[in-house]
N, C-alpha and C positions, 0 to 999 in steps of 0.2 A: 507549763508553757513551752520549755524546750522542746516533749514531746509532740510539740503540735508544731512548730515550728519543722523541725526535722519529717515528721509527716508531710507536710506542704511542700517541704522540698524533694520528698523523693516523687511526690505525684508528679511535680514540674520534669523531673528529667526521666520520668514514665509515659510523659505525654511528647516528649522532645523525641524520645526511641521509639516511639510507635508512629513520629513524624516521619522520624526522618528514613525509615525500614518503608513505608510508603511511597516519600519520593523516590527510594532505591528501587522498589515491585515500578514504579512507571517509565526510571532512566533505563532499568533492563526491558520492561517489552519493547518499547520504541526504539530501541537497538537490538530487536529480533534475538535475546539470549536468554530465551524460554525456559530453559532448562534450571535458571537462576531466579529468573521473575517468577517462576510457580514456587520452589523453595520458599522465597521469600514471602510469598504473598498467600501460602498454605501457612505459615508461622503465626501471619498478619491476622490471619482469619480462625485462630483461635479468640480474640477478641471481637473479629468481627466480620460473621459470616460472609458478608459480602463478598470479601477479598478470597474464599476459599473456590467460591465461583469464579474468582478472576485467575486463580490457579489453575482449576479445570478447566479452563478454557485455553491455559498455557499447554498443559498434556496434550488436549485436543489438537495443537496446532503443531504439536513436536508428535502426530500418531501414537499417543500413548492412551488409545481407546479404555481400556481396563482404567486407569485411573479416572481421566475423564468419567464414565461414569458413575463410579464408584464416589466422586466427590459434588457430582451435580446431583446427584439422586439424591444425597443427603442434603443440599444446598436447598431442594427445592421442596424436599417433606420436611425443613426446619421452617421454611418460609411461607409455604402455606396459599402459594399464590400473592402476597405481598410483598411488591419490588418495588416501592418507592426507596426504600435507602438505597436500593443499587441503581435505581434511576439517577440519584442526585448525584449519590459518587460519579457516576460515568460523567453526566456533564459536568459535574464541578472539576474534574480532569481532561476534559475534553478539548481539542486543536483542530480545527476544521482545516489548518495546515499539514496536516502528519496521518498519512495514509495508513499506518501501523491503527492508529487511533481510528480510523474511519472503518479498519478492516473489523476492530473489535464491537463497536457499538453494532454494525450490520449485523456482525456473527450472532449478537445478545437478543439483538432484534429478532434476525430468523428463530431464534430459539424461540423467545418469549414476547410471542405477539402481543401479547399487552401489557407489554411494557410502554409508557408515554415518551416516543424515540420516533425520531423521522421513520421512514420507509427502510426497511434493509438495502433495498435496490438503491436508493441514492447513496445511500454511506460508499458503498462497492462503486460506484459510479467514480464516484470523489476521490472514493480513494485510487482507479487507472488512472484519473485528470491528472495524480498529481505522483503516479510511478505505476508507468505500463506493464513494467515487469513485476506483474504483481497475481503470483498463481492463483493466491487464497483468495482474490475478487474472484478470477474470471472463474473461478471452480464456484463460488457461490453464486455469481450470476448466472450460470449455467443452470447450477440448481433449480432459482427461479423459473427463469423462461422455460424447461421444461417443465414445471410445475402447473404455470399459463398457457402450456399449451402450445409455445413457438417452439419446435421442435429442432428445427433446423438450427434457429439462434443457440437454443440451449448446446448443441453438438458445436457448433464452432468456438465458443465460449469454452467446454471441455476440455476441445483440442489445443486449444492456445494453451489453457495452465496446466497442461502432460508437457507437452513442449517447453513452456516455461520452469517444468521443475517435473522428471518422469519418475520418481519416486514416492513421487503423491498418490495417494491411493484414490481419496473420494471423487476427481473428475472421470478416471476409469470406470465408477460405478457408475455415477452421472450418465456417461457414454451407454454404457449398458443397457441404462434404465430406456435413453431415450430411443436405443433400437429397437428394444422389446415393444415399447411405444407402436414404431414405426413395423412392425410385426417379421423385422429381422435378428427372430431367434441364434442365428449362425456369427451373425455381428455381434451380436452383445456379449453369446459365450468368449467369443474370439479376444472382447473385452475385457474380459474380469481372466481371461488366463494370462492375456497378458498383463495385468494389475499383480499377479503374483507372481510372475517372473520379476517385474521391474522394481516391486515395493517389500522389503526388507520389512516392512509393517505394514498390516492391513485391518481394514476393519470386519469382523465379523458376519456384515450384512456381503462382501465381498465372497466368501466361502457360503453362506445361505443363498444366495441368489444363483449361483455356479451350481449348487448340486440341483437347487430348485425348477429348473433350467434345462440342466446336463443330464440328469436321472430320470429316471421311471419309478415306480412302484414296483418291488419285489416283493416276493414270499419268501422269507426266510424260515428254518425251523431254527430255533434257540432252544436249548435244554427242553425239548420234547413241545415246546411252547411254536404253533405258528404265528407270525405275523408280520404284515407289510410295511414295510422299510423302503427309503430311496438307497438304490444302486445301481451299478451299472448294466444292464441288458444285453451292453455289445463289449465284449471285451476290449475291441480294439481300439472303443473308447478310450476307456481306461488307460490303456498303455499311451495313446497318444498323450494326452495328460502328464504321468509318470514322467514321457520322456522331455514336455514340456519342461517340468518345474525341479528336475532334477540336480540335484545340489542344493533346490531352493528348500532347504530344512524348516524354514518357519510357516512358508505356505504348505507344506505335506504336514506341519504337523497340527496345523490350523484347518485344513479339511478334514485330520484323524479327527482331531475334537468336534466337530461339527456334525461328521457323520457318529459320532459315539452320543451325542446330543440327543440325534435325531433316533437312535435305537440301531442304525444298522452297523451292527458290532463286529462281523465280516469285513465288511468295506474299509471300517476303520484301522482293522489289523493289518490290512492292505498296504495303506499310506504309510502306516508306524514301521511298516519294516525298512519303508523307505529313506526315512529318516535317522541321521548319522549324531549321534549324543555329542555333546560339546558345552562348555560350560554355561551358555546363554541358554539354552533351552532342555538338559539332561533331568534337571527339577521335575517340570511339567513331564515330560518325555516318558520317562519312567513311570509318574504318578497315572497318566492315562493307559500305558501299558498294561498296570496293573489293574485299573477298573476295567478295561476291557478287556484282559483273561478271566477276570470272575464274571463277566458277562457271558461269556463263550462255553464256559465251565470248567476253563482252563486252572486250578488251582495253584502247581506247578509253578507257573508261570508268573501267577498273582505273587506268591511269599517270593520269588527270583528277585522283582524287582520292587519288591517293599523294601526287601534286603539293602540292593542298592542302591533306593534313600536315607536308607537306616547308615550305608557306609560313608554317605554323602553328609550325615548330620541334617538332612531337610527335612526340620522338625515339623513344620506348617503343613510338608504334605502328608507324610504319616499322620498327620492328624486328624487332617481333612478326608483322606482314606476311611480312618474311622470313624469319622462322623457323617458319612454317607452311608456305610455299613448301617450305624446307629438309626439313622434317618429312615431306612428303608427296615427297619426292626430287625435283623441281621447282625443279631448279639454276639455270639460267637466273634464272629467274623470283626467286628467292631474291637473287641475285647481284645483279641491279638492283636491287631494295632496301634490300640490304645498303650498296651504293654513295651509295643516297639516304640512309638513316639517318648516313653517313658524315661528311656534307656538314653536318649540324647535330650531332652529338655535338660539346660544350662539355668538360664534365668528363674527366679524364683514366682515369676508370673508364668511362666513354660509349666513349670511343675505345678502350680496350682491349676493350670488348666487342665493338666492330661490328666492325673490326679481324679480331679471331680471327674472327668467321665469316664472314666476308669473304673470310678467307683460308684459310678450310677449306670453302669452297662455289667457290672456285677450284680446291684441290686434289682436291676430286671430281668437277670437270668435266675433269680432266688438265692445266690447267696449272698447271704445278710450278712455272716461274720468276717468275710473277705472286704465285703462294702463295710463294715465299719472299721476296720483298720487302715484302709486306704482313705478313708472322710479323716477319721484324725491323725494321718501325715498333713493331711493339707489344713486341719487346724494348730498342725505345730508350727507351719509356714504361715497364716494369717489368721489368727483365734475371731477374729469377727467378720468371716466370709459368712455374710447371712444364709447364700443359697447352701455350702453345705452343711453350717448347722441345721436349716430346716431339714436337706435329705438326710442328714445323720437323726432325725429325729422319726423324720417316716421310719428311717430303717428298724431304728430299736420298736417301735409302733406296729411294722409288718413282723416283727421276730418278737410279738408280742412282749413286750417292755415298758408298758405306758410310761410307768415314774423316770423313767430315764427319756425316751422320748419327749416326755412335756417339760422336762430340763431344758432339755438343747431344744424345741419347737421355742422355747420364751426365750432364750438366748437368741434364736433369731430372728423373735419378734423385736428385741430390742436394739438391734444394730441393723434392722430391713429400714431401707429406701423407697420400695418400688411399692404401688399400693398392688398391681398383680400380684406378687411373691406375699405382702401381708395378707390378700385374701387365701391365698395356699396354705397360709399359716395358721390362720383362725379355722378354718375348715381343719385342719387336722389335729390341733385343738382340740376340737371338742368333739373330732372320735375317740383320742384318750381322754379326756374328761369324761365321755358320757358310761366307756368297759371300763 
């Protein structure tokens, strides 16, 4: 009886912290301190998705695009198209009073048209009636009406929330969009350079639309390989550009990426020299450097500055180096990576990561006895990582071992979760059962 008793009572002050971390995600948005209201309301939405959408919708409004969709995209392939809970929540939170609240159901609305929510446009409406100075309406109304077609409304709507707030990126695009509309290629470019001059954050459709635009189709040769890339045609394009955005480190190195994106591995080394390393951006900086000197066939270049994330400790990107390596079957190349990312993994989830593909970028270059000393390090770090007792079980399996293989394959039969990885299982099974 005490045990139940005490259970009952911790549910009551489990349900009182999940209240009241609630009211706190709604008193921070409606006092515009995004940056607390996402924290908080990412925490909240481990219990309940919802709120993990109301996070990413905080990133979105502070230009933190990469999060943004990094948490809607999972928000909306857990949900399936089913947004009655987030309908309810919204109204059961809702103030027809509080333009903050009028600006978020629009925002949810334009996202997710079917969702059962007034019209976006009136939310935004509601919310100037009741604070004019209010970017994030007129940048969505703007959206709208060029959307329908009032091309002119949509541009004035624009211009108001750059004026209202010039550090905003999406009414720059807006602008863009509606010149290109109005078939003033020269205004729109004009648009989106100034959006990277003035915005310390931008969004990625900002840098696509600009080269989209700004470039032509080239011939490049790459490593004996031809093929057409956007770039620049006129040089003095170019430099006009450079000398626009110079100093602007995050727009140069947001075009590097975009044009490394698109394949033109030239153009991109272009921008990258332009850009000056510094602690906000040296991570990335480097990591793309280094993809686009193995692009180029630059080698040299590539181990230069893997080095200098390896000095940095930037374990995530050494990693992600090698697992692009991996991805594009570029074993070698993967495997020295992997060896460098190895050398600063801290955490014992670091080490179990690099670890396994360490030791499965061994086992597809054929050595087995390297790949099984490396699978158990990382079974003396976690003895019931199902995925590498099954590869420790291929491995002994491809180094012809069955008895040992079908050890460790039932070993990971019995600690798998996933029913993919059990079907990997039973399949390899019973090619050691059957020699």
């Amino acid at each position: 009886m005490k045990y139940q008793l005490l259970l009952i009572s911790f549910l009551v002050i489990s349900t009182n912290i999940f209240a009241n971390s609630e009211k706190k995600f709604w008193k921070l948005f409606k006092s515009s301190k995004l940056d607390k209201a996402s924290v908080v309301a990412e925490k909240i939405g481990k219990s309940n998705i919802d709120y993990l959408y109301l996070s990413a919708i905080c990133n979105h409004l502070n230009y933190d695009y990469s999060l943004f969709y990094q948490k809607s995209d999972y928000f909306h392939h857990m949900k399936n198209g089913n947004y009655e809970t987030l309908e309810k929540l919204l109204k059961d939170n809702y103030a027809e009073n509080d333009y903050t609240l009028n600006n978020l159901l629009g925002i949810i609305k334009n996202s997710i048209s079917s969702i059962n929510l007034q019209s976006a446009q009136s939310y935004f409406e509601k919310s100037i009636a009741l604070e004019s100075n209010n970017p994030i309406a007129h940048n969505y109304l703007s959206m709208i009406y060029i959307q329908n077609g009032d091309i002119e409304k949509g541009i004035a709507a624009a211009q108001t929330a750059i004026k209202q707030n010039s550090n905003y990126p999406e009414p720059y695009n807006n602008l863009a969009f509606a010149y290109y509309q109005k078939g003033e290629n020269k205004m729109a470019i004009d648009q989106l350079i100034e959006c990277m001059k003035m915005c310390p954050k931008n969004t990625n459709s900002t840098y696509m639309s600009f080269i989209q635009l700004s470039c032509e189709e080239v011939v490049l040769l790459v490593n004996n390989i031809m093929g057409g890339v956007p770039g620049f045609t006129n040089d003095a394009d170019r430099e006009y550009l450079l000398q626009a955005l110079k100093g602007k480190n995050s727009a140069l190195l947001g075009l590097a990426q975009q044009f490394y994106d698109y394949n033109s591995y030239n153009e991109a080394e272009i921008f990258l020299r332009q850009v000056k390393a510094d602690q906000s951006n040296q991570n990335q900086l480097y990591s793309l450097k280094s993809m686009n000197a193995i692009a180029t066939g630059d080698t040299i270049n590539h181990v230069t500055n893997v080095d200098k994330l390896v000095e940095l400790k930037a374990f995530e990107e050494v990693l992600n180096i090698g697992n692009a390596f991996y991805q594009n079957q570029e074993m070698t190349l993967a495997l020295s990576s992997y060896q460098k990312a190895a050398t600063i993994a801290k955490s014992k989830e670091s080490k179990v990561r690099v670890l396994s593909n360490l030791g499965t970028a061994n086992l597809q270059l054929g050595n087995y006895g390297e790949s099984i000393k490396i699978f158990e390090k990382v079974l003396k770090i976690n003895a019931k990582d199902d995925i590498t007792l099954t590869n420790l079980g291929i491995t002994y399996a491809l180094n012809d071992d069955n008895e040992t293989a079908k050890k460790y394959l039932l070993k990971a039969k019995e600690h798998c979760s996933s029913a993919n990885q059990m079907s990997a299982i039973e399949q390899w099974l019973q090619k050691v059962e059957v020699q």
